[in-house]
C-alpha positions in Angstrom: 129.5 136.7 54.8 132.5 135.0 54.2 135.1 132.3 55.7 135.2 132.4 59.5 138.4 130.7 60.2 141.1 129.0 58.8 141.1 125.4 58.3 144.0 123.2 56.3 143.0 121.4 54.2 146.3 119.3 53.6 146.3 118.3 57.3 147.6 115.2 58.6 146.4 114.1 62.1 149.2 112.4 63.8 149.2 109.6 66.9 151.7 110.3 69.5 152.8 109.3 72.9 154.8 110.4 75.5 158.7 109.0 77.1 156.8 108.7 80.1 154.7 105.8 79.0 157.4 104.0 77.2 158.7 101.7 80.4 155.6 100.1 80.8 155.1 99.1 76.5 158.8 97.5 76.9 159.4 93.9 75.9 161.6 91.9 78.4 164.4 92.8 75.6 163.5 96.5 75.5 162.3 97.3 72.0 159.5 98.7 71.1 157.4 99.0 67.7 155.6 102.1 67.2 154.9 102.1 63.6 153.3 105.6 62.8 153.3 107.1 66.1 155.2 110.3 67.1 157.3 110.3 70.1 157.0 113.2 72.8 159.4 114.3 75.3 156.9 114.0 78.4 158.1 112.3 81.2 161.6 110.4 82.2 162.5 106.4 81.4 163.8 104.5 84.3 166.1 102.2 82.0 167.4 101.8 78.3 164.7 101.0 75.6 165.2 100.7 71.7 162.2 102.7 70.2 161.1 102.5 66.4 158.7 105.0 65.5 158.2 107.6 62.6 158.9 110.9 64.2 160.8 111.9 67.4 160.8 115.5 69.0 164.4 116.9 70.0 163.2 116.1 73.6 162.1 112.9 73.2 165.5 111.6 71.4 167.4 113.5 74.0 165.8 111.7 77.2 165.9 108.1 75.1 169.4 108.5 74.6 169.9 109.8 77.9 168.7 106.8 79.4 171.4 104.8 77.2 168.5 103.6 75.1 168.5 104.1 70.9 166.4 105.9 68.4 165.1 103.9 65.3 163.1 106.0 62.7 161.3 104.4 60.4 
């Protein structure tokens, strides 16, 4: 028979979250440490926040720095 599908074998599974979620992981000083984790663009931030993370997408940096916050990659 032969292979049914493709599957990658090199394949990293990656954690992500969304903007949208962001406001409510802020300290009182407005960082936040996500280590690993990807940043998406989903949703809006209601104020400034400093986010470290390994990965941003285009939208997610755009709306952060938008809301007068700053992008950190690590």
């Amino acid at each position: 028979m032969g292979k049914h599908g493709f599957f990658k074998h090199n394949a990293k599974e990656v954690d992500a979250i969304n903007v949208g979620d962001l406001d409510s992981m802020a300290s009182e000083d407005g960082r936040i440490d996500l280590g690993m984790m990807k940043v998406l663009g989903r949703g809006k931030l209601s104020r400034p926040v400093t986010v470290t993370a390994k990965a941003f997408s285009a939208a997610a940096r755009a709306k952060i720095e938008e809301a007068g916050g700053e992008v950190v990659v690590s």
